[in-house]
PyMOL Python script that loads the backbone (N, CA, C, O; Angstrom):
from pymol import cmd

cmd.read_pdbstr("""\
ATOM      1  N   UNK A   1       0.823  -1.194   0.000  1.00  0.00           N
ATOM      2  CA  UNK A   1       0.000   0.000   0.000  1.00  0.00           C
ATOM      3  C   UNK A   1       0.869   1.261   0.000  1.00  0.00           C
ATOM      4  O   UNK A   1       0.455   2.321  -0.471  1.00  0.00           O
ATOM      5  N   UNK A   2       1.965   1.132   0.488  1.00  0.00           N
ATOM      6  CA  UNK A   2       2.824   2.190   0.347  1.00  0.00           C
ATOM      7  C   UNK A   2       3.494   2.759  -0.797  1.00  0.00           C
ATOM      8  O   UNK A   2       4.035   3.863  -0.743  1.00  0.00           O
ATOM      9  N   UNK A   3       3.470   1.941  -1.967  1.00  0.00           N
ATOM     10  CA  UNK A   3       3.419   2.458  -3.127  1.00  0.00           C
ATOM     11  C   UNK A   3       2.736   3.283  -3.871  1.00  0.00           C
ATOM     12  O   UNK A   3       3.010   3.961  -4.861  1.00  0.00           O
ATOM     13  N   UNK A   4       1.647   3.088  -3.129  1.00  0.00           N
ATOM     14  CA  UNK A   4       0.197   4.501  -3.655  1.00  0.00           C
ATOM     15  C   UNK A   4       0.280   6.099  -3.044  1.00  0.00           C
ATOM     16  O   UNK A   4      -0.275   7.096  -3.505  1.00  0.00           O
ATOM     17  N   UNK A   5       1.094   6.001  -1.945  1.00  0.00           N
ATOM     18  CA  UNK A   5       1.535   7.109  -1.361  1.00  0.00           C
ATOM     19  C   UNK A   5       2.034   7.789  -1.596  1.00  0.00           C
ATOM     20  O   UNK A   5       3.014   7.178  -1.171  1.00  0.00           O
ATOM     21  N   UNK A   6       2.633   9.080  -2.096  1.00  0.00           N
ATOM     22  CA  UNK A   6       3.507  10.225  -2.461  1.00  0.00           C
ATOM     23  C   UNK A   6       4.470  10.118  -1.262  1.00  0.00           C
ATOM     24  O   UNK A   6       3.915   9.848  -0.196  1.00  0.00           O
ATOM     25  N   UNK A   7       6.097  10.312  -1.226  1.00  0.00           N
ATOM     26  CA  UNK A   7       6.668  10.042  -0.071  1.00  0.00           C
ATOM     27  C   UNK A   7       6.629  11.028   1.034  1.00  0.00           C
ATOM     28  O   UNK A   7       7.272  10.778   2.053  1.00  0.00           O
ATOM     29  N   UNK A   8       5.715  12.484   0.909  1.00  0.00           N
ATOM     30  CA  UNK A   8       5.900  13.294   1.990  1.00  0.00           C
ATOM     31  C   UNK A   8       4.507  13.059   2.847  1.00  0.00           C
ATOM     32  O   UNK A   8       4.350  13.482   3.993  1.00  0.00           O
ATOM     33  N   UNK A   9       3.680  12.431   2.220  1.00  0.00           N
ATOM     34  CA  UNK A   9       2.522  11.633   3.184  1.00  0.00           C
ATOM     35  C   UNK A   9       3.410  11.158   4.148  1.00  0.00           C
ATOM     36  O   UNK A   9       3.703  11.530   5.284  1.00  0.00           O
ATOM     37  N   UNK A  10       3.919   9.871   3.121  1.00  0.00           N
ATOM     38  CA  UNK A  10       4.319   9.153   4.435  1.00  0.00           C
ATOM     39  C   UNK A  10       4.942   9.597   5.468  1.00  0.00           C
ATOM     40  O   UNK A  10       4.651   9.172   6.586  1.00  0.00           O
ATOM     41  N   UNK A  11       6.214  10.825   5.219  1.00  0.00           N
ATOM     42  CA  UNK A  11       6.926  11.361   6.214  1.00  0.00           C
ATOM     43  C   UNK A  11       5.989  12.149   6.808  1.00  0.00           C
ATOM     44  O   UNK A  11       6.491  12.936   7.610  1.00  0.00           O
ATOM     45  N   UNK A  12       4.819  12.217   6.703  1.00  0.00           N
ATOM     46  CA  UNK A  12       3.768  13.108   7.735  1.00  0.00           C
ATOM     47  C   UNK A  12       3.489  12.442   8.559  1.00  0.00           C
ATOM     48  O   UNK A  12       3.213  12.789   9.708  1.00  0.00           O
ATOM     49  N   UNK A  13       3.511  11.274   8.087  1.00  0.00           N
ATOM     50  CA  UNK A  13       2.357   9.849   8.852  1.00  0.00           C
ATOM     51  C   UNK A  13       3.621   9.460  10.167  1.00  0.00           C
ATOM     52  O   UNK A  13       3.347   9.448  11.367  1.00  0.00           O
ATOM     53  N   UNK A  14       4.927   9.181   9.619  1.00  0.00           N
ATOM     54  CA  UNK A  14       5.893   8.721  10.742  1.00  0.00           C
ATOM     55  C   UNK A  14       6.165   9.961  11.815  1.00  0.00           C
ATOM     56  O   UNK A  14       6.548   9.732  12.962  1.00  0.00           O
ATOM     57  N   UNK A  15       5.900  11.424  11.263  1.00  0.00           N
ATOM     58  CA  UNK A  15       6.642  12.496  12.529  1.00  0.00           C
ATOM     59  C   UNK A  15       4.653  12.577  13.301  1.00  0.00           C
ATOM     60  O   UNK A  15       4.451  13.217  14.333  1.00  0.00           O
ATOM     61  N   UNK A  16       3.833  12.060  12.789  1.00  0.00           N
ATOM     62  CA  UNK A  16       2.360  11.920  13.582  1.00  0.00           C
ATOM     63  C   UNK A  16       2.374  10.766  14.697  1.00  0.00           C
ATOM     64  O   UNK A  16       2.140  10.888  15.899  1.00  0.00           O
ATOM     65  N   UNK A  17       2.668   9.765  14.072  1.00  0.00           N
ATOM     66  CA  UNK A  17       3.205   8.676  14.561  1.00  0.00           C
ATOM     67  C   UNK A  17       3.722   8.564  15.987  1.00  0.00           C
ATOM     68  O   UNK A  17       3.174   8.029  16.951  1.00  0.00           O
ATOM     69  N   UNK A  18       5.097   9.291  15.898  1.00  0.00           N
ATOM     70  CA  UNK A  18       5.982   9.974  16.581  1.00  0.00           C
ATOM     71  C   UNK A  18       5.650  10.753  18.219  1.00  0.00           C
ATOM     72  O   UNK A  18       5.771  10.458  19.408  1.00  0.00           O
ATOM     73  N   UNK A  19       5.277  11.647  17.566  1.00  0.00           N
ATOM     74  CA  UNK A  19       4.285  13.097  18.169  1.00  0.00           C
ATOM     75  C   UNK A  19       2.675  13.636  18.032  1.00  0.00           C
ATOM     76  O   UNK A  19       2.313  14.728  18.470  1.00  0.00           O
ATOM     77  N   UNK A  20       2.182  13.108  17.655  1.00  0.00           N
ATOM     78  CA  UNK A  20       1.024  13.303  17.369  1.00  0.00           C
ATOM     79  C   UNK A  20       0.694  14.602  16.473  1.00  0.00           C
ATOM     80  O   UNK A  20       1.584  15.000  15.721  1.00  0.00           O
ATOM     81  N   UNK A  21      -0.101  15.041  16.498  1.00  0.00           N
ATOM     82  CA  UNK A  21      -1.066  16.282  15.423  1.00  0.00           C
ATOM     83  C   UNK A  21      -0.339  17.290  15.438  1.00  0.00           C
ATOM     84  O   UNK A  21      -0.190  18.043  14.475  1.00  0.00           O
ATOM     85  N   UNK A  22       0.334  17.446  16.829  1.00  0.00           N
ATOM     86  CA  UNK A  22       0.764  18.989  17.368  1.00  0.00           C
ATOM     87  C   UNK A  22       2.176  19.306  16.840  1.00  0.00           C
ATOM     88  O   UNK A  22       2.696  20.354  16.457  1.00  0.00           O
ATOM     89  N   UNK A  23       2.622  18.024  16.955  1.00  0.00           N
ATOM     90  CA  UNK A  23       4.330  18.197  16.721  1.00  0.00           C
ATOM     91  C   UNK A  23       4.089  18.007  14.940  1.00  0.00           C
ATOM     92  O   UNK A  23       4.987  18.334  14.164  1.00  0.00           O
ATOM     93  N   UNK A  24       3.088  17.578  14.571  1.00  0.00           N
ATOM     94  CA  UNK A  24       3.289  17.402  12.921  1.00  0.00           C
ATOM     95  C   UNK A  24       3.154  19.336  12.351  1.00  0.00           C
ATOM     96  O   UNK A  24       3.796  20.070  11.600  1.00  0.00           O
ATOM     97  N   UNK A  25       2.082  19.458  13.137  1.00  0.00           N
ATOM     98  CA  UNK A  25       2.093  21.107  13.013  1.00  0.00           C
ATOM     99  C   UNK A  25       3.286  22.192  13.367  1.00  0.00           C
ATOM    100  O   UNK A  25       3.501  23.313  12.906  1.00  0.00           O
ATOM    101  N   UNK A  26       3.868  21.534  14.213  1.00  0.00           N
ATOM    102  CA  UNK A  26       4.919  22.648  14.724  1.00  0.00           C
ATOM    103  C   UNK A  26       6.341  22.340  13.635  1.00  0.00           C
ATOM    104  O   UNK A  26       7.023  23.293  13.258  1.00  0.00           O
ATOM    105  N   UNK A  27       6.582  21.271  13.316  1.00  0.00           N
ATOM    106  CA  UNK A  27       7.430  20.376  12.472  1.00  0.00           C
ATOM    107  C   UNK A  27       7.156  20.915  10.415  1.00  0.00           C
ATOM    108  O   UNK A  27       7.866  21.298   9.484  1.00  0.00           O
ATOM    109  N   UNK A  28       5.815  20.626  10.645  1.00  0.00           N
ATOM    110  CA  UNK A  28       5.688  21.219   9.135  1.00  0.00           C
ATOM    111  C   UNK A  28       5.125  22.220   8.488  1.00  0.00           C
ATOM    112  O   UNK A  28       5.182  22.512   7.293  1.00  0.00           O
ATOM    113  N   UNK A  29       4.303  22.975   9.803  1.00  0.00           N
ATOM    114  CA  UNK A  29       3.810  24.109   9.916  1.00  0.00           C
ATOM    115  C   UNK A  29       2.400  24.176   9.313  1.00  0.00           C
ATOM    116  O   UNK A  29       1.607  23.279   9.599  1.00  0.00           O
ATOM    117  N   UNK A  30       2.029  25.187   8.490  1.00  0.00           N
ATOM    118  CA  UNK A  30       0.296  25.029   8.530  1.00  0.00           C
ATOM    119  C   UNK A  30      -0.132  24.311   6.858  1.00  0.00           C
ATOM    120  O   UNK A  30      -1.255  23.984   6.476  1.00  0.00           O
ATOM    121  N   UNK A  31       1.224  24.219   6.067  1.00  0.00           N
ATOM    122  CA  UNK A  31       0.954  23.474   5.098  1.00  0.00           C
ATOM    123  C   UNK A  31      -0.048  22.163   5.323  1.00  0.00           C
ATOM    124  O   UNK A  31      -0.848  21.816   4.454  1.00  0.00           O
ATOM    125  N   UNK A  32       0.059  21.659   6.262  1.00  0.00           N
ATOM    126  CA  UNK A  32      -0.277  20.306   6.993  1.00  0.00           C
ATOM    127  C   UNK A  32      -1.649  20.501   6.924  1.00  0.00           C
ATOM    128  O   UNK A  32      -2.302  19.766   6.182  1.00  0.00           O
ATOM    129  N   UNK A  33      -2.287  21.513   7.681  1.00  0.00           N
ATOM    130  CA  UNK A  33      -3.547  22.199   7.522  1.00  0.00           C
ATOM    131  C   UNK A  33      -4.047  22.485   6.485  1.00  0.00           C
ATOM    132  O   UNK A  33      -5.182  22.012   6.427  1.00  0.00           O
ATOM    133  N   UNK A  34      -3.752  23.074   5.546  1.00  0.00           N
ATOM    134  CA  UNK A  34      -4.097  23.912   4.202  1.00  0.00           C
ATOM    135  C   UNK A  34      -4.147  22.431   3.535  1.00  0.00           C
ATOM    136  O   UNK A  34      -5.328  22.089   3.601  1.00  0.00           O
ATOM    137  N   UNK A  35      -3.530  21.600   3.039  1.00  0.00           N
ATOM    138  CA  UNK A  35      -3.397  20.365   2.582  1.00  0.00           C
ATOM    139  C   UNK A  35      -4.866  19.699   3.389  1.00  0.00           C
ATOM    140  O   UNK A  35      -5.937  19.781   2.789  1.00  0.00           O
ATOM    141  N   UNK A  36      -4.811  19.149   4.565  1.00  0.00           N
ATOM    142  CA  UNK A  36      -6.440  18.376   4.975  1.00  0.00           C
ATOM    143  C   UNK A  36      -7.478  19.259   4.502  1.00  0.00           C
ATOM    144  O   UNK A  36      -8.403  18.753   3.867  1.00  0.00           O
ATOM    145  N   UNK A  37      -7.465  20.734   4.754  1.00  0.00           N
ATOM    146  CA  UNK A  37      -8.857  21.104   4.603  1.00  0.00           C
ATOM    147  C   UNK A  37      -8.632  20.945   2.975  1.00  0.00           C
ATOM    148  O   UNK A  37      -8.914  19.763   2.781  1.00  0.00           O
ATOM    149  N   UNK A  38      -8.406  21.307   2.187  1.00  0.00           N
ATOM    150  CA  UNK A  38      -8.241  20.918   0.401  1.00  0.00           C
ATOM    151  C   UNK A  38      -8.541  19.745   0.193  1.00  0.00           C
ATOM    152  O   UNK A  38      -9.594  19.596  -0.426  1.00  0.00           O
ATOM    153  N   UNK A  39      -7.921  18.708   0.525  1.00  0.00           N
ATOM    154  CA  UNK A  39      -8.885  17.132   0.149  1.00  0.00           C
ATOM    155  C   UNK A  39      -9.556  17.026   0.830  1.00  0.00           C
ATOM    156  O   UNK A  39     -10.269  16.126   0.385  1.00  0.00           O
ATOM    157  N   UNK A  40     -10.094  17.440   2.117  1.00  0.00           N
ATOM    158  CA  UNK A  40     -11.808  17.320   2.227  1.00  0.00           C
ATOM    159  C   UNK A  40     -12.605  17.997   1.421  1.00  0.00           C
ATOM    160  O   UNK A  40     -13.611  17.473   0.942  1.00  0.00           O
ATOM    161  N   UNK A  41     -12.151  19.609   1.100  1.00  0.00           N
ATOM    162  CA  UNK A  41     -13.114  20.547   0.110  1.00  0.00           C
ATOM    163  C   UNK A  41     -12.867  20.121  -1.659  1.00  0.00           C
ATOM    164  O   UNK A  41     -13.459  20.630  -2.611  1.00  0.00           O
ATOM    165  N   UNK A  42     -11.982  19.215  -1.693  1.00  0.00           N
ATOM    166  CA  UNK A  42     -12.265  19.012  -3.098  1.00  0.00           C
ATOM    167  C   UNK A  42     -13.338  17.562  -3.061  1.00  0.00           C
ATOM    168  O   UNK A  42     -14.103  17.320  -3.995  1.00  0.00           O
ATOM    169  N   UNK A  43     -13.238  16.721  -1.879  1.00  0.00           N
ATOM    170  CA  UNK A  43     -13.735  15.216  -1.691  1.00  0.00           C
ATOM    171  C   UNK A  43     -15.305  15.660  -1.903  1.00  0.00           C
ATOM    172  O   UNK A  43     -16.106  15.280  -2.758  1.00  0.00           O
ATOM    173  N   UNK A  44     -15.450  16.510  -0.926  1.00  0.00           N
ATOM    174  CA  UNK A  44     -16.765  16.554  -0.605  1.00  0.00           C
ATOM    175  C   UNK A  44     -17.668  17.023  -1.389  1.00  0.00           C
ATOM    176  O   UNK A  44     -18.859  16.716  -1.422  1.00  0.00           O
ATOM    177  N   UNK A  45     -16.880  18.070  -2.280  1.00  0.00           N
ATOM    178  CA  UNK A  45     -17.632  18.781  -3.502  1.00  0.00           C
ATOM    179  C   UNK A  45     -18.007  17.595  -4.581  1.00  0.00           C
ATOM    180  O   UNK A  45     -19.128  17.372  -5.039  1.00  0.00           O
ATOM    181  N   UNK A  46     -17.031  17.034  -4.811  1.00  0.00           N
ATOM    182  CA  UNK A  46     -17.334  15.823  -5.982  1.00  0.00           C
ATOM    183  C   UNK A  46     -18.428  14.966  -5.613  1.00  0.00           C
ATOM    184  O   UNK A  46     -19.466  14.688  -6.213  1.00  0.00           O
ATOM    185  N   UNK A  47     -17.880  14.530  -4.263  1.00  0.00           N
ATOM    186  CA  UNK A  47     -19.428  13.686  -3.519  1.00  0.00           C
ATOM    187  C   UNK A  47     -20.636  14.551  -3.774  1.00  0.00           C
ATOM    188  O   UNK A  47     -21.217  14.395  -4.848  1.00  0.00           O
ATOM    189  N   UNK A  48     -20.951  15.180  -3.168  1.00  0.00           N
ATOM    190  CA  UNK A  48     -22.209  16.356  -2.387  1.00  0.00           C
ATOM    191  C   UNK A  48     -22.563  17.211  -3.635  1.00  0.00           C
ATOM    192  O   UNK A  48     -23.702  17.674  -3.681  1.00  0.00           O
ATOM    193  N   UNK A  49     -21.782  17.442  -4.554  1.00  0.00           N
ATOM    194  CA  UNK A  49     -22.408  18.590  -5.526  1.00  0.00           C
ATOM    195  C   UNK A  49     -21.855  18.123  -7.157  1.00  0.00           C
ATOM    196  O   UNK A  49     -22.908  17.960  -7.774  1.00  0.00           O
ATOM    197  N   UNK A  50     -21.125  17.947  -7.754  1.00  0.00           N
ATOM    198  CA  UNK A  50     -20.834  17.112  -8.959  1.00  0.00           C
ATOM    199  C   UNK A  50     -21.806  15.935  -9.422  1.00  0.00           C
ATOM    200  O   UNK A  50     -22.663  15.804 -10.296  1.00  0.00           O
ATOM    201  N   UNK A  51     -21.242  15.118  -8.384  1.00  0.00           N
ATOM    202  CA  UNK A  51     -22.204  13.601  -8.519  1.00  0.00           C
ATOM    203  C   UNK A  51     -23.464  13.557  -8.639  1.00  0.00           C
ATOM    204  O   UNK A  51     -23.953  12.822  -9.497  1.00  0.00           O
ATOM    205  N   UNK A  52     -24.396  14.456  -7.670  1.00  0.00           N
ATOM    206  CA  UNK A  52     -25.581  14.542  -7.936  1.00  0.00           C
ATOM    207  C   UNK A  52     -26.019  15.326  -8.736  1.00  0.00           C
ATOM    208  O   UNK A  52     -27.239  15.259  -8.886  1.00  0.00           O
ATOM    209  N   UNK A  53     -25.370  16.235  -9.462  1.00  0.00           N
ATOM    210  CA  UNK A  53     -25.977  17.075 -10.481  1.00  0.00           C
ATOM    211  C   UNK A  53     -25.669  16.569 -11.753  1.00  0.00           C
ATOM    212  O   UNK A  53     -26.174  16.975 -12.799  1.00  0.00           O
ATOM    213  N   UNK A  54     -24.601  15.429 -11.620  1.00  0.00           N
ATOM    214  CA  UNK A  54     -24.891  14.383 -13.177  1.00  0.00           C
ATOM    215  C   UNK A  54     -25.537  13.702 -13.031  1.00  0.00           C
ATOM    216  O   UNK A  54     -26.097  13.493 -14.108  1.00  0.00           O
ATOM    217  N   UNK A  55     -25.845  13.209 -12.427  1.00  0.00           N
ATOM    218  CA  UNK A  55     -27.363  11.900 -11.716  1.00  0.00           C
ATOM    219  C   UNK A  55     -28.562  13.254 -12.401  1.00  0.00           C
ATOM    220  O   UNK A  55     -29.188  13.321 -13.459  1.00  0.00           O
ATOM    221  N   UNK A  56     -28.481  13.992 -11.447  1.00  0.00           N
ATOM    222  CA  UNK A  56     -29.684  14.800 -12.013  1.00  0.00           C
ATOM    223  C   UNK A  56     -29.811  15.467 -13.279  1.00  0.00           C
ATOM    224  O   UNK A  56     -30.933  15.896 -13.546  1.00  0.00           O
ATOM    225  N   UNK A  57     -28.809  15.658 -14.186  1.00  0.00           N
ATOM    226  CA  UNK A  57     -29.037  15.761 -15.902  1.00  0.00           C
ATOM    227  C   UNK A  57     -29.226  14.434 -16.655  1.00  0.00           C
ATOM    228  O   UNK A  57     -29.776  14.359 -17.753  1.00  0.00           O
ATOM    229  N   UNK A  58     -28.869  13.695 -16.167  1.00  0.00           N
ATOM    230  CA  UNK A  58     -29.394  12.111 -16.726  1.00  0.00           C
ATOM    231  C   UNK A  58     -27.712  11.755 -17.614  1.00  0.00           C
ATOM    232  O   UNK A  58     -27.569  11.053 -18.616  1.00  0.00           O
ATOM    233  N   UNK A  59     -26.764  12.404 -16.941  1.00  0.00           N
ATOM    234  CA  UNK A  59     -24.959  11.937 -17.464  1.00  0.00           C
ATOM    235  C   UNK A  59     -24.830  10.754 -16.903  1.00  0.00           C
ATOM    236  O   UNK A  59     -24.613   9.873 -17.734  1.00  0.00           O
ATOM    237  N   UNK A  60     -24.873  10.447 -15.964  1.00  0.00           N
ATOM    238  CA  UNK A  60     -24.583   9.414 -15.132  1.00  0.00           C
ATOM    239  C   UNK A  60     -26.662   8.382 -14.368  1.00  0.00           C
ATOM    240  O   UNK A  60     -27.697   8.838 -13.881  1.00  0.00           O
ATOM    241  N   UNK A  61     -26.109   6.783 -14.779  1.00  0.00           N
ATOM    242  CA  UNK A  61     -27.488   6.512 -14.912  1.00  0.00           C
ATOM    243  C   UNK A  61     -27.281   4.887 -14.303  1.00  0.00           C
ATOM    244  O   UNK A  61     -26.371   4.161 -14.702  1.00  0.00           O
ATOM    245  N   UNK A  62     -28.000   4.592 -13.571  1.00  0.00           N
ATOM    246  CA  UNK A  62     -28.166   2.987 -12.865  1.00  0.00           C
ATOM    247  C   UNK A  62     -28.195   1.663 -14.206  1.00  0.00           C
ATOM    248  O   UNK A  62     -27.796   0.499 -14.193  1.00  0.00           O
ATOM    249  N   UNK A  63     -28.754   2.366 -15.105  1.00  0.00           N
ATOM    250  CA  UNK A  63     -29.130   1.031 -15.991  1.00  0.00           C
ATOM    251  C   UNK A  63     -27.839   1.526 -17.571  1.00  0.00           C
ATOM    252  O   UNK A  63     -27.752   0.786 -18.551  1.00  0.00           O
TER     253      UNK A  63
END
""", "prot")
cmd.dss("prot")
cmd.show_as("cartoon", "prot")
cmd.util.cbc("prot")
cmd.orient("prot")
């Protein structure tokens, strides 16, 4: 699974690991931040507002 990873994930994941949330913040500063909230606000948009508005033009269809 670690092949799917970009390698500065992972070095996020071992200094979290490590130290938890706080020291990943103090260590890599607010990039760390700016980065989670961005793949939740791009995740959620695709979920919550994309997806259902091709469902609802008839782009995307069950059968």
């Amino acid at each position: 699974m670690k092949i799917l990873k970009p390698k500065f994930i992972l070095d996020w994941g071992e200094i979290r690991k490590e130290g938890g949330y706080l020291k990943l913040l103090k260590k890599k500063g607010f990039i760390v931040l700016v980065a989670f909230i961005l793949f939740y606000l791009i995740r959620d948009s695709l979920l919550y507002i994309v997806i259902p508005v091709l469902i609802a033009k008839g782009f995307i269809t069950c059968s």
